[in-house]
N, C-alpha and C positions, 0 to 999 in steps of 0.2 A: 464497569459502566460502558465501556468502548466497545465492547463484546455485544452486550446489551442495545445499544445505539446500532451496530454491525445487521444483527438478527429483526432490526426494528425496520431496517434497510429493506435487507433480501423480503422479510415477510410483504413488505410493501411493493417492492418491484413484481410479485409474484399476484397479489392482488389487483394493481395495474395492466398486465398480462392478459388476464384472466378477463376482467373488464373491457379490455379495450382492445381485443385481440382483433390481430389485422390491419388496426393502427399501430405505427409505430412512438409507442411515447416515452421521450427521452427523460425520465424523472431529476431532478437537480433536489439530492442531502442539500442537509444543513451540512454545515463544517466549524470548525473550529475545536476551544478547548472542552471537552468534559469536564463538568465541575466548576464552569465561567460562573462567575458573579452575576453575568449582565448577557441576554438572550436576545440579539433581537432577530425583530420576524418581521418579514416584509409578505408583499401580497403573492408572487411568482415570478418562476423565471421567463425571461426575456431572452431575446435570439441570442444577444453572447452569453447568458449565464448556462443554455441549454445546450450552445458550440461547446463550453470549456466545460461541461456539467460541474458547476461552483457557484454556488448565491452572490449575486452582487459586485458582478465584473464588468459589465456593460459602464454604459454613461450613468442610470444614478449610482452606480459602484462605487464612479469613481467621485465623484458627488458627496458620498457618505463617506469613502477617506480623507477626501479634503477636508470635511467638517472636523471627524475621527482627530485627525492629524493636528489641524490648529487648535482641538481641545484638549491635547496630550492623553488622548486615549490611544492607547495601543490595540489595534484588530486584532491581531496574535492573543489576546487576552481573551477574545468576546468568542461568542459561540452566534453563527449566522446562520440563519435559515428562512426560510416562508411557510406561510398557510397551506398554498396550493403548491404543489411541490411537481408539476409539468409544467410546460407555456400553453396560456390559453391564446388562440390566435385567430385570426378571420380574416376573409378576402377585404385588401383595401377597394377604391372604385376604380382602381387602375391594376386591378387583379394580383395585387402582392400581397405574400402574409405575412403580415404585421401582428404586433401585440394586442389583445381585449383585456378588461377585469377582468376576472375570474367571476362565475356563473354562481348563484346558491348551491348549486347542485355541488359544482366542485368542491367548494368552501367546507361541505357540510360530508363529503366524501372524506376530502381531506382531515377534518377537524378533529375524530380520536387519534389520529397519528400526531397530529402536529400538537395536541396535548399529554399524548406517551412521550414525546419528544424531549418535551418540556419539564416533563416527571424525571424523564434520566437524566436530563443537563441536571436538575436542579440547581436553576440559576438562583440569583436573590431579587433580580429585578428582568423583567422581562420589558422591550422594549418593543410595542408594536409601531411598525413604516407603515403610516396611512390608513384610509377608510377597513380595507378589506381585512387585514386583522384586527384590527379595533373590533370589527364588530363580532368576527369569528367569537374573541375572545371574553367580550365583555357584553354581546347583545347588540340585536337588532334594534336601529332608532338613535344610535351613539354616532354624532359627528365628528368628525381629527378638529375642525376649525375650534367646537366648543371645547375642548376637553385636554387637544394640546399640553405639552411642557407641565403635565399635573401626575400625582402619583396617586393611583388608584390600587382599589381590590378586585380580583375577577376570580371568584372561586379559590380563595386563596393564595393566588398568587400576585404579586405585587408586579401591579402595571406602570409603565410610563410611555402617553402615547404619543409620538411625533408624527410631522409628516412626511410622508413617503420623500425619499431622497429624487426620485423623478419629477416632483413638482414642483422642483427649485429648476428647473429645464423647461417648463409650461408658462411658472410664474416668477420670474427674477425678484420679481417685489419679496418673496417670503424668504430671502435670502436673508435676512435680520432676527427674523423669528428662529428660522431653525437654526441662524449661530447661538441663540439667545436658551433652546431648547437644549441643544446639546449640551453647552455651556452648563446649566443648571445637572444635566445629566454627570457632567466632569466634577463638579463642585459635589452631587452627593459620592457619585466612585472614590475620591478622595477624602471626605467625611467619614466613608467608610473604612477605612484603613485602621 
């Protein structure tokens, strides 16, 4: 399977390459265990996840282990990665580049890879952070606000979808929900046992 996730690698970097030749685009894997229970996928990487190429090291990284941590989930356990799997960025008005969503176009570049992805971990629950893979995943027209902390189907695969760990840095208020989200996410990992 590691072999298989390896080759799913290079083929990608080499289609990236190919596309996008001239730029230089820093791709950021998923990481984690082969064979995890629990998958989850965020939207892209961000300036420090694309410095350290490792999903989810920046500020909501660190966001999502604090959560991680007081629900006694172990990261070492989980298999990380995103939909978009470069940083989508653009000039701020003060000429810095900063982070965007990620584009239809990306999403939909990215999206047999990040469902080959998914085939290899065969996780048992996959866990989309926010709008941009919710809808990868499960369709266009699906909200995080409505659909949040529930356990869906998406092609057979068993969804659970939170909100992105960077919205608790936007919105402090949703800091209740997504203890309350995870929490429910800790309670089935331990169910499951």
């Amino acid at each position: 399977m590691a072999s298989e996730l390896e080759k799913l690698r290079g083929d990608l970097e080499k289609l990236i390459g190919e596309l996008y030749a001239g730029e230089h685009k820093i791709l950021v894997h998923g990481e984690g265990r082969p064979g995890a229970r629990v998958m989850l996928v965020g939207e892209a990487p961000g300036e420090q996840e694309t410095l350290q190429q490792r999903p989810f090291v920046g500020k909501a990284g660190k966001n999502l282990d604090e959560f991680l941590a007081l629900s006694g989930i172990d990261r070492a356990e989980l298999y990380v990665s995103n939909a978009v799997k470069f940083r989508p960025t653009k000039l701020s008005a003060a000429g810095r580049v900063v982070n965007r969503p990620p584009n239809q176009e990306e999403v939909k570049l990215f999206l047999p890879w990040l469902k080959r992805e998914i085939a290899l971990v065969s996780p048992e629950l996959v866990v989309s952070l926010g709008n941009v893979p919710l809808r990868a995943l499960l369709g266009p027209g699906h909200v995080i606000g409505d659909v949040h902390g529930r356990f869906l189907e998406a092609d057979g695969v068993r969804l659970y979808p939170m909100y992105h760990p960077a919205s608790l840095i936007y919105n402090p208020a949703l800091r209740p929900v997504y203890a309350e989200d995870i929490g429910r996410l800790a309670d089935w990992l331990r169910a499951q046992k």
